[in-house]
FILO-400732 format. One record per residue (C-alpha): residue in one letter; residue number from 1; x, y, z; chain. Coordinates in Angstrom, 1 decimal. Layout:
// FILO-400732
+----+-----+--------+--------+--------+----+
: aa :   i :      x :      y :      z : ch :
+----+-----+--------+--------+--------+----+
:  A : NUM :      X :      Y :      Z :  A :
...
+----+-----+--------+--------+--------+----+
***
This chain:
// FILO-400732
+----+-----+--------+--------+--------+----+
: aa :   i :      x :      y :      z : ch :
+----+-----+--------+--------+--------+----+
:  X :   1 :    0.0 :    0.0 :    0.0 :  A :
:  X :   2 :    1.2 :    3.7 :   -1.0 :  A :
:  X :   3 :    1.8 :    5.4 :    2.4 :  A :
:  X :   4 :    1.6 :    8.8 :    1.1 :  A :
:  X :   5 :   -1.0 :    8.2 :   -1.7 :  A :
:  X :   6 :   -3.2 :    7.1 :    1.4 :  A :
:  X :   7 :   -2.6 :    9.8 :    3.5 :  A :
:  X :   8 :   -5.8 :   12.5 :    3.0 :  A :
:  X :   9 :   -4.9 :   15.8 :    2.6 :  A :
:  X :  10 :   -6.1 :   18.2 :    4.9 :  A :
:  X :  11 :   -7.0 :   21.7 :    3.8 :  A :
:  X :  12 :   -6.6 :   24.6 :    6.0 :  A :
:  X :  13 :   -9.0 :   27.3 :    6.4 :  A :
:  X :  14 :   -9.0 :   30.0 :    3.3 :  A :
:  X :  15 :   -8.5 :   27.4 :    1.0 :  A :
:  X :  16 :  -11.1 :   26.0 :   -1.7 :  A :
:  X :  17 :  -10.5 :   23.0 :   -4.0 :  A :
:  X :  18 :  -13.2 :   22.7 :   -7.0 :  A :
:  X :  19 :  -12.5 :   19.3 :   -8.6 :  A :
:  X :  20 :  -14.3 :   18.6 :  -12.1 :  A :
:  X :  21 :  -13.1 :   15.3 :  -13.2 :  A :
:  X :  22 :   -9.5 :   15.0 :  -13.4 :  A :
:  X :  23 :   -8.6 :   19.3 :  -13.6 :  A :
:  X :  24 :   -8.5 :   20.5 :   -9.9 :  A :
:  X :  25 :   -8.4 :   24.1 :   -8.9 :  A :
:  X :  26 :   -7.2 :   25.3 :   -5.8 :  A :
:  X :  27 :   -7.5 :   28.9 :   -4.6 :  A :
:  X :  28 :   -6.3 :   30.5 :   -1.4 :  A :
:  X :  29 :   -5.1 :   34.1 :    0.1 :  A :
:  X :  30 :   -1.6 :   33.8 :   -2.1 :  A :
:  X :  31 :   -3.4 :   33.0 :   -5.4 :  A :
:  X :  32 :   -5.0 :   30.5 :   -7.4 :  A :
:  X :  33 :   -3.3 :   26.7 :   -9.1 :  A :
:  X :  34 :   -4.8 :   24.7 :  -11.6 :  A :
:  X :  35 :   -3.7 :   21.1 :  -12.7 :  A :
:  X :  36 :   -5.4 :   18.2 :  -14.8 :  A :
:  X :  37 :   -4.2 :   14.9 :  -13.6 :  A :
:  X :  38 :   -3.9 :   11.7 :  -14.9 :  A :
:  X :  39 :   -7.4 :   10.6 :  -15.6 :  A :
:  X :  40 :   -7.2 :    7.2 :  -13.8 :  A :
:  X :  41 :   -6.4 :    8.9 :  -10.5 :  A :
:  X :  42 :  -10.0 :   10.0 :   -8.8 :  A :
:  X :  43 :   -9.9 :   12.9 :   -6.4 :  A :
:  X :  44 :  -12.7 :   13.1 :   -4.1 :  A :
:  X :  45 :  -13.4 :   15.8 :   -1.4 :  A :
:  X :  46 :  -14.1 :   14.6 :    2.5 :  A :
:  X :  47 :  -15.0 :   16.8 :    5.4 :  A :
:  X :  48 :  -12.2 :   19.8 :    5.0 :  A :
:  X :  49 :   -9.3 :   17.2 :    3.4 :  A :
:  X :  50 :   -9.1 :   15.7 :    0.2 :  A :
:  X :  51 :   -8.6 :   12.2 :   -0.6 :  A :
:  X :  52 :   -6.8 :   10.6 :   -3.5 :  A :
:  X :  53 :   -7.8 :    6.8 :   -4.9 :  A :
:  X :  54 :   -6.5 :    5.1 :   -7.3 :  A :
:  X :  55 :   -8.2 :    1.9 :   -9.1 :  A :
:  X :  56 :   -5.7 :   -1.6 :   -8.9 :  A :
:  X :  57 :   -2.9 :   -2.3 :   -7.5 :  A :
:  X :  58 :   -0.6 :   -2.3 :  -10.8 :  A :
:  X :  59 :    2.5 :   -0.3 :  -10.6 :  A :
:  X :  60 :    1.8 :    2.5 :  -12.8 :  A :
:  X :  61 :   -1.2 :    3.2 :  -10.8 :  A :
:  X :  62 :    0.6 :    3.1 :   -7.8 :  A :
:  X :  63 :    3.3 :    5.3 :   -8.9 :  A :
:  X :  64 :    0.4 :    8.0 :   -9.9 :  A :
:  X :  65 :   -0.9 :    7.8 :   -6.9 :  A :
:  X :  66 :    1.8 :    9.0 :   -4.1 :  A :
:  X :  67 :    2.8 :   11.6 :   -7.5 :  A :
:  X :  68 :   -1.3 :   12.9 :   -7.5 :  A :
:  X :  69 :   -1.2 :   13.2 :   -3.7 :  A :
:  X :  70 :    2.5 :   15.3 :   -3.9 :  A :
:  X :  71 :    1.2 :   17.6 :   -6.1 :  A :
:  X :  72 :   -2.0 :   17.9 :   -4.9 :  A :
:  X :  73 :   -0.5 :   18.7 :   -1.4 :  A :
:  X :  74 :    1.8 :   21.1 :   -2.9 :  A :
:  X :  75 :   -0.9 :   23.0 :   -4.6 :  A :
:  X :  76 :   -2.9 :   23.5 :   -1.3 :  A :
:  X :  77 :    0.9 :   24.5 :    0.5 :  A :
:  X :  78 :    1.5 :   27.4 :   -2.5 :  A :
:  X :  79 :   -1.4 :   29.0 :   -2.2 :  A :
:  X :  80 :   -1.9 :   29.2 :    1.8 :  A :
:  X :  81 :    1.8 :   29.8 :    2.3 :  A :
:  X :  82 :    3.6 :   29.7 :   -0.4 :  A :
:  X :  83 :    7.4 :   28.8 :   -1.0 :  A :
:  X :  84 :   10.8 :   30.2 :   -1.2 :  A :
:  X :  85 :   14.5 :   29.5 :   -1.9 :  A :
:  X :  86 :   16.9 :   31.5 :   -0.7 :  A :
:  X :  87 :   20.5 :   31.8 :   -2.9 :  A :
:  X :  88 :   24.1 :   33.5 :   -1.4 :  A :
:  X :  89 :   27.0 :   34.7 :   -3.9 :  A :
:  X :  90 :   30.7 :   33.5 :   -2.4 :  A :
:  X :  91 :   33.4 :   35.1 :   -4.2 :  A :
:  X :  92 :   35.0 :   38.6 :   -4.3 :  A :
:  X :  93 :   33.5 :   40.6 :   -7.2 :  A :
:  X :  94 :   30.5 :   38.6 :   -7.2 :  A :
:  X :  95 :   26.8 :   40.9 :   -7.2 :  A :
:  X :  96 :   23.4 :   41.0 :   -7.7 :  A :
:  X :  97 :   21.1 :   43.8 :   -8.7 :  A :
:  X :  98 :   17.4 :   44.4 :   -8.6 :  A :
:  X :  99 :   16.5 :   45.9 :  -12.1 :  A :
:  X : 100 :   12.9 :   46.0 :  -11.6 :  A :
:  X : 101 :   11.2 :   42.6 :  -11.9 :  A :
:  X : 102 :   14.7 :   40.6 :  -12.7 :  A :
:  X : 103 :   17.7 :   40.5 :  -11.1 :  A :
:  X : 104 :   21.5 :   41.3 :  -13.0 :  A :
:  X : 105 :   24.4 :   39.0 :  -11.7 :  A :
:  X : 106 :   27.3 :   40.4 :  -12.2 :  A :
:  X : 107 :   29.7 :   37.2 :  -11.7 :  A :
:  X : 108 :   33.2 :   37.2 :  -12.7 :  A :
:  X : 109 :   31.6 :   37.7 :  -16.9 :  A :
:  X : 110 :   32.8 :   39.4 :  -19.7 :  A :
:  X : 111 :   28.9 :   40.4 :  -19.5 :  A :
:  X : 112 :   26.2 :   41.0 :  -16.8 :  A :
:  X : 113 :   23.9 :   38.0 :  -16.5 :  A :
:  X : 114 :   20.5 :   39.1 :  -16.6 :  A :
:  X : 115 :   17.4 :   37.2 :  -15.2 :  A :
:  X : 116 :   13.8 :   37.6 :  -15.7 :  A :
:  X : 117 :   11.3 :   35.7 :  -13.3 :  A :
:  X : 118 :    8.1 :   33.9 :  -14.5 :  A :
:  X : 119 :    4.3 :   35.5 :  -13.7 :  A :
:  X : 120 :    3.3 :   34.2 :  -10.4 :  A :
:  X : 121 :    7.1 :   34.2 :   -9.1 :  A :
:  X : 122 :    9.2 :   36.9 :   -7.7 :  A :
:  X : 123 :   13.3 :   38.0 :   -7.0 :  A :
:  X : 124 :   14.3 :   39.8 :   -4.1 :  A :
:  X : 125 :   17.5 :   41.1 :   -3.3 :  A :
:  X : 126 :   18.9 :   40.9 :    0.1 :  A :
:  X : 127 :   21.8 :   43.0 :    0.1 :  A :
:  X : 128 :   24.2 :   42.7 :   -2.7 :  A :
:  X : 129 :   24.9 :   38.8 :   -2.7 :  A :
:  X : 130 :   21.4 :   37.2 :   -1.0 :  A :
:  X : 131 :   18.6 :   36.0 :   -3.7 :  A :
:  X : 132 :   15.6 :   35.0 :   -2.3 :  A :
:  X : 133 :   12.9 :   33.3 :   -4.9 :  A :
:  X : 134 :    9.6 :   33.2 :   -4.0 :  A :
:  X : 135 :    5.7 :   32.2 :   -5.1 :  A :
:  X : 136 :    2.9 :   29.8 :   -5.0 :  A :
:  X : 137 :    4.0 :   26.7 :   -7.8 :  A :
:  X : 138 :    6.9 :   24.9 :   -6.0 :  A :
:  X : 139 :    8.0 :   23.7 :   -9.6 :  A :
:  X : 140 :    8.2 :   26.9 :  -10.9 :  A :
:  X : 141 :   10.2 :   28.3 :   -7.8 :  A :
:  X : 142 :   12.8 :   25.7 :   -8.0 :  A :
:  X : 143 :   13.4 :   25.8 :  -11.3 :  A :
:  X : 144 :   14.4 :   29.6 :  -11.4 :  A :
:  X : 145 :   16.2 :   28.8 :   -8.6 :  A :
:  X : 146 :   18.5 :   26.5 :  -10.3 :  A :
:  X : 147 :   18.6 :   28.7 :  -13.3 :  A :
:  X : 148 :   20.5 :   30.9 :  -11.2 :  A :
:  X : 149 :   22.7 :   28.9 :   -9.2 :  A :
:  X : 150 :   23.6 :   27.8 :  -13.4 :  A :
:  X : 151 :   24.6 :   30.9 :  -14.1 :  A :
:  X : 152 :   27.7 :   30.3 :  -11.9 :  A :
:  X : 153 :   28.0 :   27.0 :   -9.7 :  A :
:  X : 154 :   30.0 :   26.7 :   -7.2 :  A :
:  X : 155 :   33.4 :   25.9 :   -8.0 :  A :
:  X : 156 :   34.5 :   22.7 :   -6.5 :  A :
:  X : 157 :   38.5 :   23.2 :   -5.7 :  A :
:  X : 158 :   37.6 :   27.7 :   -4.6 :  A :
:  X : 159 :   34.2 :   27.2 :   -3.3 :  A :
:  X : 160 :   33.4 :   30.7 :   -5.0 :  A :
:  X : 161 :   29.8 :   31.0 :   -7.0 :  A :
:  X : 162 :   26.2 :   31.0 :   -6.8 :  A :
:  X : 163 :   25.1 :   28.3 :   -3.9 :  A :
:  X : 164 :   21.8 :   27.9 :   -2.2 :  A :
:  X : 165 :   21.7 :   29.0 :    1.3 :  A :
:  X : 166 :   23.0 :   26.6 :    4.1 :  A :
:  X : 167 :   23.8 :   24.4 :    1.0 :  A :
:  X : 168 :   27.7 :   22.8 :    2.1 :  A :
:  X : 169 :   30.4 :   22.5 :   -0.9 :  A :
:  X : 170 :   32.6 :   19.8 :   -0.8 :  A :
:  X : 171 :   36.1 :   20.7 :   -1.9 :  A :
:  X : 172 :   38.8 :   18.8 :   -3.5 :  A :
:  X : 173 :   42.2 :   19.2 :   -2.8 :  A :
:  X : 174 :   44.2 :   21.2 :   -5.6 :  A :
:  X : 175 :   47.6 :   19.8 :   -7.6 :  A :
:  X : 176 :   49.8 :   20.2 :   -4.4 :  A :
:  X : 177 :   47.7 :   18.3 :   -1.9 :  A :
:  X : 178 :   47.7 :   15.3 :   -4.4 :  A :
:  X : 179 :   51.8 :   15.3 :   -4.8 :  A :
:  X : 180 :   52.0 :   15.2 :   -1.1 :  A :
+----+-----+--------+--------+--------+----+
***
């Protein structure tokens, strides 16, 4: 048995789902998500949670059902609180800018980097090497996210670049360690 396809999930107060066959809309106080879901999944609504079934046993159908129950719980997370990454910038020289929606890097180039968010997902600068991503579609949060930590990585023999907060960098040891 799926132990997170099973699990019901609860919604808290503020938040509506309206289900009509497999599309599901969820609105809240930071916004509003829609999805369609895999047909075979059935989402049914019980007092204040929302329960996801799926019909055999076979391993596709198991798979889509702890997915259907992910996303679903996601959905109702993003638009009652939302989610956020947070990104630093190690290395001397290394910047960021607010220029009004985006955000310009400025690290270590020939060029500025610049970086334009998607609707429903915003950049704030913290300083002038803190990022912090935010919005209601967790997918759409950590994929800008890592569009910016691609702009530079971190560097694995320096440790200099674009890194997510609290994220640890394992270093290797250069030429001279390795003759020793």
């Amino acid at each position: 048995m799926s132990r997170i396809g099973n699990m019901p999930v609860d919604l808290p107060t503020g938040v509506d789902v309206d289900i009509q066959g497999s599309d599901v809309t969820v609105k809240g106080a930071q916004g509003v998500l829609t999805f369609t879901f895999h047909p075979e999944m059935t989402i049914e609504r019980n007092n204040g949670s929302v329960v996801v079934r799926r019909p055999s046993d076979e391993g596709h159908h198991r798979a889509l059902h702890g997915l259907t129950r992910s996303l679903l719980a996601n959905m109702v997370t993003g638009v009652s609180q939302g989610f956020g990454k947070s990104l630093e910038l190690v290395g001397v020289g290394y910047r960021v800018q607010q220029s009004g929606k985006g955000i310009t890097l400025s690290v270590m180039y020939s060029h500025p980097v610049e970086i334009q968010p998607p609707d429903g997902v915003t950049l704030e600068v913290e300083g002038n090497n803190r990022i912090h991503v935010r919005g209601i579609d967790k997918q759409k949060v950590g994929q800008l996210a890592a569009q910016i930590r691609k702009a530079r990585p971190p560097n694995v023999y320096t440790g200099k670049g674009i890194r997510y907060l609290g994220e640890q960098i394992r270093l290797k040891p250069g030429k001279s360690a390795r003759r020793a």
